[in-house]
Every structure is written in structure tokens, then in C-alpha cells.
N, C-alpha and C positions, 0 to 999 in steps of 0.2 A: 158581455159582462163588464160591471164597473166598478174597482174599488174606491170606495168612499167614505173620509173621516165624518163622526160627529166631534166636534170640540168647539166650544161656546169660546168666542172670541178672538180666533185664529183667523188671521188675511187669508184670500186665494193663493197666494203666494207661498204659505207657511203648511196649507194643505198638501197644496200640490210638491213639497217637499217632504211630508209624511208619507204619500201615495205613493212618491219613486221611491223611499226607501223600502214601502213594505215589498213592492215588484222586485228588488235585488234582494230582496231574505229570499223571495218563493223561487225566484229566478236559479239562486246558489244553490238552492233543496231540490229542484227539479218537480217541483211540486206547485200545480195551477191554482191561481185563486181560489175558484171552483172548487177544486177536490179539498184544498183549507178547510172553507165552508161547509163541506159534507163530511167531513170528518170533525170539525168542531159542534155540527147539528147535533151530528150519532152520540159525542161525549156528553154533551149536553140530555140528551134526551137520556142518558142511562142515569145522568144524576137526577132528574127530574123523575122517573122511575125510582129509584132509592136504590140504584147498583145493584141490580139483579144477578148475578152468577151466571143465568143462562141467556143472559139478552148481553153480555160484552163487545164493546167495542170491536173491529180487529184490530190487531197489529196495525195495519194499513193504514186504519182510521184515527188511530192513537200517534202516530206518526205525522200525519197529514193537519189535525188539530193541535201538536204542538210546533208545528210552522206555522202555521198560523195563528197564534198566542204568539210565538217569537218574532211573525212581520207585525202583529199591531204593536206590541211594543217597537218594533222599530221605527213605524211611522209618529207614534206619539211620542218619543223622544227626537225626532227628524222636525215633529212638526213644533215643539212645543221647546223646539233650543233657547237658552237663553232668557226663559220665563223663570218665573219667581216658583219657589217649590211650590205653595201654596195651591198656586193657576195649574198646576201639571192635573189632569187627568187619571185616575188609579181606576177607572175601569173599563172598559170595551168602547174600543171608540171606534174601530171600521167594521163594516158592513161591504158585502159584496150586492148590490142592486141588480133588477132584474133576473134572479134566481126564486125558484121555489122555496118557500119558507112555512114553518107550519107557523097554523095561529097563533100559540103565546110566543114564537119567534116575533112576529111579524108586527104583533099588538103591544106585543108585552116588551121586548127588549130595547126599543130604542123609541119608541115613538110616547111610551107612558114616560120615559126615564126623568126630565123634569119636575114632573109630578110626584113620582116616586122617591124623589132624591130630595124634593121639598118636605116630604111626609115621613119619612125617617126620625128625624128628631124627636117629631110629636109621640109616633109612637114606642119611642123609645121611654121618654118624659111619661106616658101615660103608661108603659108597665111598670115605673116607677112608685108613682101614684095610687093605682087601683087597689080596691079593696080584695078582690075574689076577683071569679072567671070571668070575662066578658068577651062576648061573642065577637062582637064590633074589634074589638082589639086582634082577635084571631084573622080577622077576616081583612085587616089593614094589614097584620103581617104578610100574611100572601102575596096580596098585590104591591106592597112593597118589594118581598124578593121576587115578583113577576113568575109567580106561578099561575094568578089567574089575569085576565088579559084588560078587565076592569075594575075600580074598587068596588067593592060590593058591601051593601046596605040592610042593614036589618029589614025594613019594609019589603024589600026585593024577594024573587025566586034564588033560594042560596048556589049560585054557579056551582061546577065542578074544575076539577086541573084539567089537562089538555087529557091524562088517562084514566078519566071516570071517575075519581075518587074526591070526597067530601073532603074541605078545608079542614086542615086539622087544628085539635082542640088545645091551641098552644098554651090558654093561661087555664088550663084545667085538668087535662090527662099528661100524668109525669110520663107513664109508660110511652104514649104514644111520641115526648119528645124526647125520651131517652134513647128510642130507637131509632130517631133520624140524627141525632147527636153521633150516637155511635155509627152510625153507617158512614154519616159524612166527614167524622173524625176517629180513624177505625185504628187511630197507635196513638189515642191523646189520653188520656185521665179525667175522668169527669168524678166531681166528688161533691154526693149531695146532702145535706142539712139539714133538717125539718126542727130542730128548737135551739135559737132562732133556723128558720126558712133560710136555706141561703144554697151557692152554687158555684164552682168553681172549676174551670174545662181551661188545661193546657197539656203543653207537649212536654211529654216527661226531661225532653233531651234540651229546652230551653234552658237561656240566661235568665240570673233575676231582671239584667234591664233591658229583656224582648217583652217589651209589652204584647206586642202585636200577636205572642202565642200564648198569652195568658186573661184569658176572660173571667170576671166576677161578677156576681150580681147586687152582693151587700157590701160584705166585709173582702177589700182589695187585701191584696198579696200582702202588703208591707203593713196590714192590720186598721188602716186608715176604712173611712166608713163611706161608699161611694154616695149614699143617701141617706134619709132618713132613720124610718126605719127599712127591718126587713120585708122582702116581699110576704104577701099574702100567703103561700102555699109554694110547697116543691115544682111545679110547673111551671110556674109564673118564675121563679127565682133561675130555674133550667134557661128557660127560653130570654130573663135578660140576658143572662151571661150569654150567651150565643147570637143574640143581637148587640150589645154588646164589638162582640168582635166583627161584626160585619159593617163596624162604622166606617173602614177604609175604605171600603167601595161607594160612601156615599160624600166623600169628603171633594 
């Protein structure tokens, strides 16, 4: 088994000073690459399920996945000394190769992420934009946050997630993003609008100046107007704000 960075513009040199550092985080925890990996797979796949109660992590696993979120952090600050904040990396950059990985592991996490990271914007700009529901916008958010493993096209057979289930209807069913909202943000505040349409998801216990825990879709915090007008519909204004906030991971 091999750990290895992705980071767009980093020497051999700069790698292989991320790599020794994340081997002293696992090394101090007593905890193998390997088992990292299987326990960051397991957290993974339960949020990807939408945190089922009866499919939990263990201990064990919850354990072993934050050593390993604490060694990649440590290799992308090891690797990326000295760089400008900009150039630093805010999402997953090691991978252990040569291990078993499921398919939207395998398809979806590092090998689209280019592609994915380019395509952000747009579909951000286009929830902005759009009049009412559109499929096509539903179906680019997914494979943007790499639940399905290609982008998928209207012409196409409409793929499913890695567990059987249909792409959901982000610019058209509130309910259906009110309850991945709440599940993936289960102590925040979501407050929804409908005249004007609008949407507003942060954590009760933030500062006014944490952005980073306050998401809007129309009308920002400080009553300034993020766009034009308001989104189309409750759904659509849900799911900016919640994109939105996922713009750090793509910066």
C-alpha cells in the first residue's frame, strides 16, 4: 500500500514531504493507512446513505477516519509550506492506491475532481439564473458533489447513486432538500421564504463575521441582495444556499 497526494503544482520534493508527514500523524495514533481508509470509506458511505441510525459507523471506524482527515491535513500543510493561501488545497488530497475502493470512490472522488471543480461555478451561476425546475441542473449537482461517478445528460439512461436511488429533485421538491439539509446539518437553522422565494441555513452558535457558517440564497445576512432577483421556488432558493456553502471545497 501507498500513500499518495493529489495537488496540482507541488514538486516531488514537496509531495514526498506531505507523505512523511501524514506516516508521523498515523504512526503517533497507531493507526495503519489502511485501516484510515476503511474507516474514512465506512464515514463516508453513511453520509452518502443520508446517516441512517442503524447502519453507524463504529467507534473504531470513527476513530480511524479522523486520523486520517488529521494525516491529510497534515501532508497538505507539510506539502503546501510556504505557498500563497490561495494555492493551499481545502479538499482531499491523499489517497491510499492499491486498496479496494467502491465505484463512486474510485470514479467519482479524485479522478472526475477537475472536471468537477471546473463545473461548480456554472452550476452555481445557473441556479442563479433559472426560471423553474430543471432536470439537467439536478443532475450536474450530483456529479458535482460526486454522488454519481459521470455527468449525466438528459438524452441518457438517468444513472442511479452507488445505493439504488434516483438523483434528487434539487430545483423542484423543497421536501426532498429539506431533508438532506437537515440530516447533513442536524444543530443548524434553516429558514425558508416563499414571498419573495428565498433561504437561509446557518449555525445558531456563529459570529456575524463566519461567513463560512452562514449560507443565503437571495437576500445575504447583512440585507445586501446576492443577485438579481429571487430564485424561482423554495427548492431552488434551498439548494443555492447549500451550494452556496460548498463553495470552499471547490476553491
Amino acid at each position: 500500500m501507498e500513500l499518495r497526494l493529489n495537488i496540482e503544482g507541488a514538486t516531488p520534493e514537496e509531495h514526498a514531504r506531505g507523505v512523511a508527514a501524514a506516516e508521523a500523524v498515523f504512526a503517533q495514533a497507531g493507526i495503519t493507512p489502511l485501516q484510515g481508509a476503511e474507516g474514512l470509506f465506512a464515514l463516508e458511505g453513511w453520509d452518502i446513505k443520508g446517516f441512517p441510525e442503524d447502519d453507524q459507523p463504529t467507534e473504531y471506524e470513527d476513530t480511524a477516519a479522523a486520523v486520517w482527515m488529521e494525516a491529510d491535513k497534515a501532508a497538505s500543510n507539510a506539502c503546501c509550506a510556504g505557498w500563497p493561501d490561495d494555492k493551499i488545497p481545502h479538499h482531499q488530497v491523499m489517497e491510499l492506491i492499491n486498496i479496494p475502493r467502491t465505484r463512486l470512490q474510485a470514479e467519482a472522488a479524485v479522478d472526475t475532481w477537475p472536471e468537477r471543480k471546473q463545473l461548480y461555478p456554472d452550476v452555481v451561476e445557473r441556479l442563479e439564473t433559472t426560471t423553474g425546475p430543471d432536470r439537467q441542473i439536478d443532475f450536474d449537482i450530483a456529479f458535482v458533489l460526486g454522488w454519481v461517478s459521470e455527468r449525466p445528460t438528459l438524452d441518457r439512461v438517468e444513472p442511479l447513486s452507488e445505493d439504488g436511488d434516483r438523483i434528487p429533485f434539487f430545483t423542484s421538491d423543497l421536501a426532498q432538500v429539506l431533508e438532506m439539509a437537515r440530516k447533513a446539518l442536524k444543530d443548524w437553522t434553516i429558514e425558508i421564504s416563499r414571498d419573495p422565494c428565498d433561504a437561509h441555513v446557518f449555525n445558531p452558535t456563529t459570529r456575524d463575521n463566519d461567513d463560512e457558517l452562514r449560507m443565503a440564497a437571495w437576500r445575504d445576512f447583512d440585507g445586501s441582495h446576492l443577485m438579481e432577483t429571487p430564485p424561482p421556488n423554495p427548492a431552488i432558493a434551498l439548494t443555492l444556499a447549500m451550494m452556496r456553502g460548498q463553495a470552499i471545497h471547490f476553491e
